[in-house]
Phi, psi and omega in degrees: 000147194240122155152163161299133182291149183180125145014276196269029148247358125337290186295330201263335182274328151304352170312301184300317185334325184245054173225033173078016170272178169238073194282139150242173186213119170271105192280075173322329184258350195042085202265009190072155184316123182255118177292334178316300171246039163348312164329318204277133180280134182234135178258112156228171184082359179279336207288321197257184177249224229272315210294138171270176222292321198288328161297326188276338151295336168286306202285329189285349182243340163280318187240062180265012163273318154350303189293311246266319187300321177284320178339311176302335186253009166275312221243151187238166185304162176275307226262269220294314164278026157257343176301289170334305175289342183316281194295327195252041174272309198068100163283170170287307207182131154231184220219097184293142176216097181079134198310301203269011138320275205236333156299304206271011171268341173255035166274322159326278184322321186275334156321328187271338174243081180286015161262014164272083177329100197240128168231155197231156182241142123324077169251150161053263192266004184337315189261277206291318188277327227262347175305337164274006161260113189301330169294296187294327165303340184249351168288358178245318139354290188285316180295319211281323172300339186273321188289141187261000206214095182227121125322148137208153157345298178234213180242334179307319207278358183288332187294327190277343156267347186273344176294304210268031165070048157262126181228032146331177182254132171288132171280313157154177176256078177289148180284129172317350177290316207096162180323160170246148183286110176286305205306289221314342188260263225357334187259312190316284175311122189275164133355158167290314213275321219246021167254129188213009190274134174208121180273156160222145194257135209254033170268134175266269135044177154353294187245324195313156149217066200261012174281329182243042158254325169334275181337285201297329169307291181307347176239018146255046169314318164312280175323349195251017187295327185248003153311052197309143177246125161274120158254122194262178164053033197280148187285189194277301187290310179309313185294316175306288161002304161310313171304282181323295190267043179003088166293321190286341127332339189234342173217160179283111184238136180248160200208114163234138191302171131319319190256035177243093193292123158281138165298151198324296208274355159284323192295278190314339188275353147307308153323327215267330202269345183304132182282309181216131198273141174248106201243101180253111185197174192258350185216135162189186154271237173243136196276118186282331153333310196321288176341292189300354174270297175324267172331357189229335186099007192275159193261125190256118154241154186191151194283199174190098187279130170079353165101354198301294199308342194282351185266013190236332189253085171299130191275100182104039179217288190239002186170188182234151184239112162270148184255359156227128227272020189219025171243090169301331194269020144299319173284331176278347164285305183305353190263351185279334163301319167302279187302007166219045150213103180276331198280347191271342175267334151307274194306324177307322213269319208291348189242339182290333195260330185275335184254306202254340186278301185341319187281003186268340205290159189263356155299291179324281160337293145265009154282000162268331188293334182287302172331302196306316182274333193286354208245344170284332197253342183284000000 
């Protein structure tokens, strides 16, 4: 395994735990030991030389032309301690996770053993944004032909490797986490009739746009009088926003920061409590929110860049798709559609939960994901 720590490569990597493999995780940013995955032989500790930690954080965050001057004599290749590790696992495969990450600092190396069998996973904007940037356009150029093996998030993005010269065997489309323990939300779901809550998910930044799910809040602020709104993970420019048109006057509103990390299982239970979830951005895959709205019973609107969210949601059928993620009075007519069609938010949960969550459970899920890895190396 190739990649940076993070929640759902955690989860997608826990998968493997019982399955007679011999997992390693080369910590590509050397981000520290994660106990989450204790199983795992993990390579850290590779990335700096002599200077010590406390001095290398002063200069990179005080001085930092300094550091960018210095790296060479801090910092060790990325490309020679993943060779080194290369050699002396000699892997079945390895397993890249998201491109201009975790691919493109080893492509030397795998250039150099092309009889190393290499699979790479796809999440969220890996593709669909970066593809529009000429530097990241020509690193995907490069990689995708070496590689033999690909996950992604969504079908959009197979297509979209398969444009930029991947002619590997597509592996399937899986949520990056990997599957949700559904019995464990089970307690979790409230009734339809005993909900009145509409979550948002509050990223800004680059791709979030949840200022113009604000914008759509705010003018049907009347109407939301009996409507608590939670925004979660929200970024610095979403809470200023909030400050400047004093929202908390106009909606009953909970605000939880980016940087007050809610934890998962807070999150879904809130999913459980939602009438209707709000997911908004100009780039993604499928959004594990999305999942996660489905799976707790929240009525889903959510944009869909590039078409992804669209292999999941039919629009008036089971949720709603904005299709321009930067037009509040679009959003703000679907969230007013919503709150006066209860039967179509009835019939949405009832299929969303009988059609689409079963594929989602995580038993299900990794015995195809073991199955996968198990058909490459026999």
């Amino acid at each position: 395994m190739v990649s940076i720590n993070s929640i759902h490569f955690e989860r997608w990597t826990n998968q493997l735990q019982e399955s007679g493999h011999e997992v390693h995780w080369f910590n590509v940013r050397d981000g520290g030991y994660s106990e989450k995955l204790s199983w795992v032989n993990q390579i850290v500790g590779w990335k700096f030389k002599f200077i010590n930690n406390k001095a290398r954080v002063f200069i990179k965050k005080r001085l930092p032309w300094l550091y960018n001057k210095l790296s060479v004599l801090i910092e060790k290749s990325t490309e020679k301690a993943f060779e080194n590790a290369l050699l002396e696992i000699q892997p079945d495969v390895v397993h890249s996770f998201v491109l201009y990450i975790s691919c493109v600092p080893i492509l030397p190396v795998m250039q150099k053993y092309p009889n190393i069998k290499w699979m790479y996973s796809s999440w969220g904007s890996d593709l669909f944004y970066f593809q529009n940037q000429a530097k990241y356009l020509n690193d995907i150029k490069q990689v995708l032909p070496r590689v033999n093996y690909m996950f992604a998030d969504c079908k959009r993005d197979i297509d979209l490797a398969k444009a930029y010269g991947f002619d590997g065997q597509v592996l399937g489309v899986y949520p990056g986490g990997g599957g949700y323990p559904i019995d464990d939300y089970k307690a979790h779901i409230s009734p339809l009739n005993q909900r009145k809550l509409i979550l948002v998910k509050g990223y800004q930044g680059r791709s979030g746009r949840a200022i113009t799910v604000l914008k759509a809040l705010e003018s049907l602020s009347v109407k939301l009088n009996t409507h608590p709104v939670i925004v979660f993970g929200a970024d610095n420019e979403v809470e200023d926003f909030i400050m400047k048109r004093n929202l908390n006057s106009k909606l009953d509103l909970t605000v939880y920061p980016k940087s007050d990390f809610l934890p998962q299982m807070e999150l879904i239970k809130l999913m459980g409590q939602a009438l209707i979830y709000i997911g908004n951005s100009n780039s993604d895959g499928m959004p594990n929110t999305l999942l996660e709205s489905i799976i707790m019973g929240a009525f889903p609107i959510q944009s869909n860049p590039g078409g992804a969210t669209a292999e999941i949601i039919e629009h008036g059928k089971n949720g709603f798709l904005i299709e321009d993620c930067n037009n509040s009075s679009e959003i703000e007519t679907l969230i007013d559609n919503a709150l006066n069609n209860m039967e179509l938010i009835q019939s949405a949960c009832k299929y969303n939960q009988k059609t689409i969550m079963p594929s989602l459970d995580r038993a299900t899920i990794s015995k195809e994901v073991i199955a996968k890895y198990n058909s490459i190396i026999n």
